[in-house]
N, C-alpha and C positions, 0 to 999 in steps of 0.2 A: 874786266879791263880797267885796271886800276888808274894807268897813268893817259896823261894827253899824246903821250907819242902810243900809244901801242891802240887809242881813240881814233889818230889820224889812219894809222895803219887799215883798222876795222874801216872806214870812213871810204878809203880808197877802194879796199876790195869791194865794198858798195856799190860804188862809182862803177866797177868793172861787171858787176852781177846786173848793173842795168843795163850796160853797153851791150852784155851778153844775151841776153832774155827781154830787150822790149818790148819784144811780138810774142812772145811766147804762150801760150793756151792754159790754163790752170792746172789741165793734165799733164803738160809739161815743166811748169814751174813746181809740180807736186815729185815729180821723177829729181829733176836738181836738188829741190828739198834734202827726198831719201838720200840722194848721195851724198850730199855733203855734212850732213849727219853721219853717212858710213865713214867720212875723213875722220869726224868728229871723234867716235867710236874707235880707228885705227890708231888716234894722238891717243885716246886716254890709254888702250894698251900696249902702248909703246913708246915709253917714257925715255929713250935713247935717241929714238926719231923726234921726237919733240924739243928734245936739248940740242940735236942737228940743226933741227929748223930754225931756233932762233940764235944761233953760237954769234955773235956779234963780229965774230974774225972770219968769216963767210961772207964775201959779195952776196949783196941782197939777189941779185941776179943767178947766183950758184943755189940759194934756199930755194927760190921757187922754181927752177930747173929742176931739182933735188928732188919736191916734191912731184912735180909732171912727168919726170920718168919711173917713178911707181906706181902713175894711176894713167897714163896714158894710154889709149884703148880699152880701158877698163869701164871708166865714166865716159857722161855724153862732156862732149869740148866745153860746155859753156861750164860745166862743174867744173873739170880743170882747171882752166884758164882763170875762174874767182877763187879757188882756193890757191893756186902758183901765185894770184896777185898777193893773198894773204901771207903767205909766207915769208914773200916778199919782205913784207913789211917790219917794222922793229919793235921787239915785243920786250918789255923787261925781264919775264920770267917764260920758264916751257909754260905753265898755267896757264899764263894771259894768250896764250894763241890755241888753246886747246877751248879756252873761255868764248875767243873769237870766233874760233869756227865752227863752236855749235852753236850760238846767237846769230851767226850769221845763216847757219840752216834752217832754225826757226823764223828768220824773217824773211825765207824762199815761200815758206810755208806760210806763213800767212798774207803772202801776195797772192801764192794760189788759193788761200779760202777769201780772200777779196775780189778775186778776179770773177770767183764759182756764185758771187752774192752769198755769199754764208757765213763770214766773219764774226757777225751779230750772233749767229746759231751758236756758230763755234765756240763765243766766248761765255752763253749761256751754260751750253752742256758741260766745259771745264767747271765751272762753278758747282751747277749740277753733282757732277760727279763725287767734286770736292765734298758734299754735304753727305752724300751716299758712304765715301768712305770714315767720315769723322763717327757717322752715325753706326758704326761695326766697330767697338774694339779690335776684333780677331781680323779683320782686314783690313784698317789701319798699320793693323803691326807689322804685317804681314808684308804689304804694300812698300814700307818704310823701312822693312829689314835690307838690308843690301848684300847681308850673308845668305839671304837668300835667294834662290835657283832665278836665276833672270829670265828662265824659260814658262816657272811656274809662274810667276807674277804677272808677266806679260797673257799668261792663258785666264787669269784671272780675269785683269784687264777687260779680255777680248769676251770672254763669258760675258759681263755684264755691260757691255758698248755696243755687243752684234747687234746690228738692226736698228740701233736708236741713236746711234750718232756720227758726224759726218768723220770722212775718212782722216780729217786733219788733227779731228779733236783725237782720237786715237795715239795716233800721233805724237801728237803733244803729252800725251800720257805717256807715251812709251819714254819722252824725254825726261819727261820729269824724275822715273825712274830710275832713270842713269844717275839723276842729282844735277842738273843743271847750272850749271855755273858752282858745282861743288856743294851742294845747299841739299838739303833732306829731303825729301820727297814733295812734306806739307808745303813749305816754302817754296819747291821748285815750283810747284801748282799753283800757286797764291802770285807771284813773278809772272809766268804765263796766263794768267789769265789778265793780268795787268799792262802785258806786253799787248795783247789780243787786243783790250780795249785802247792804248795810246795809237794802236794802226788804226783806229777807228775817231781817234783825238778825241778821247775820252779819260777822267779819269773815273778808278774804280772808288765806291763806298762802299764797306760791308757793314751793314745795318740787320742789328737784331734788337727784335720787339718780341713782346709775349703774346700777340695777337696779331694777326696777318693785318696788314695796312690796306684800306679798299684803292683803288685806281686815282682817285681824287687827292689823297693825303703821297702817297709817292709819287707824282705826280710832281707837288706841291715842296716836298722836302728835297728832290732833285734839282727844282727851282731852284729854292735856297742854297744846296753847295754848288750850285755852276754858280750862281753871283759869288760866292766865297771864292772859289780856286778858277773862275775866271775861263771856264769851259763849260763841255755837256759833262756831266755827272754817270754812269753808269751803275744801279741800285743792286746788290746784290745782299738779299733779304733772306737772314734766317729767323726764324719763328721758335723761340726758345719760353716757354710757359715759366720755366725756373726765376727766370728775372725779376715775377708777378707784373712792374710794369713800367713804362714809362720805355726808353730807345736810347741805343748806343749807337755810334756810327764812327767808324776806320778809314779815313783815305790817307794812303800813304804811312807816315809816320806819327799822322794824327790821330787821337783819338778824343772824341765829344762823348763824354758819358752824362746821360742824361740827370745823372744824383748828384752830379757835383760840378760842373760846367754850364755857367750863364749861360752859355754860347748856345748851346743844346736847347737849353729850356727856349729860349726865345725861336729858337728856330720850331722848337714844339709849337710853340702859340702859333706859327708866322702857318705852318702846316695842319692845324687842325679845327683852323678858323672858317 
């Protein structure tokens, strides 16, 4: 969602997703989810309906009518009612409302894994998973192909998720796969799990060392970027031996590389003292 107006637009349907769901169960909030990801899913194949929905010479009032009488009895009301608000609203491009209303399904979803106390789970095993796949050439590729079979990858997916993780993180995988906001699979993953932790007001580091950090030293370097970016910190540690030694750490669009940033080195001392 590129611009302020099509921000305000997302912002509103918000406003109507809470008016619709504020009693809602996490079981229930996890059903709204699915469906407005199925909206999601409907825009991206149906690139006619998408340039409907945002035509600027349509009363805002006729777009989201427009869409409510193709999903009316279909979804439960409160899906409706937050995607017709969406519609509603004024998007620059078909993109930017196909962008909306799958960020807005992801943030159903992880109301429902806040509501389940799982959020924290959730944003481990997307990470988790993230490391699983980096560490398989042949299913990274696989994973990231998009010419390939949306049925095989999703059973991939679910092969190595059965049983080990919560119904949301799936989920979240299964989004990622479509490409989230347009973005490759890695990226969609890497977003998501960033999304996961700001519901949690957190920002993410992704910190690799060549030797696992004991409880006392993450601890201690967590310390240090919440005084830096002014929050909790969330530590996501890969253990890469090739480095030989010394810590990188990523939040956001920063990067502290520990061979050639003061910044690093001192936060070394400040954490291993």
């Amino acid at each position: 969602m590129a611009s302020s107006v099509s921000q305000q637009s997302y912002n509103e349907a918000v406003a109507k997703l809470e008016a619709e769901t504020g009693t809602a169960t996490a079981a229930q909030l996890g059903t709204v989810a699915d469906e407005i990801l199925a909206v999601a899913d409907l825009l991206r194949a149906q690139p006619r309906l998408r340039r409907a929905l945002t035509d600027p010479s349509r009363p805002a009032a006729e777009r989201g009518e427009l869409l409510r009488s193709l999903l009316s009895g279909k979804l439960a009301e409160a899906s409706v009612n937050t995607v017709a608000a969406l519609a509603a609203g004024r998007f620059s491009r078909p993109s930017e409302l196909l962008d909306a209303t799958e960020r807005l399904g992801v943030e159903v979803l992880l109301r429902s894994a806040e509501k389940a106390g799982s959020l924290a789970e959730v944003e481990d095993e997307l990470f988790r998973f993230g490391q699983i796949v980096s560490g398989s050439a042949e299913l990274a590729v696989t994973l990231s192909d998009p010419g390939a079979p949306t049925a095989r990858r999703v059973k991939l997916v679910e092969d190595l998720l059965k049983g080990k993780a919560q119904p949301a993180t799936f989920r979240l995988v299964e989004v990622a796969l479509d490409g989230f906001g347009g973005r490759g699979f890695d990226t969609s993953l890497t977003r998501l799990i960033e999304l996961t932790a700001a519901k949690r007001d957190r920002e993410v580091a992704y910190v690799t060392v060549a030797r696992p950090l004991n409880d006392a030293d993450e601890q201690a370097l967590a310390g240090k970027l919440a005084d830096i970016y002014g929050r909790p910190v969330s530590l996501k540690v890969d253990v890469d031996p090739s480095i030989i030694g010394g810590v990188s750490v990523r939040v956001g669009s920063d990067l502290y590389d520990g061979t050639i940033l003061r910044r690093l080195n001192a936060a070394k001392q400040a954490f291993v003292k």
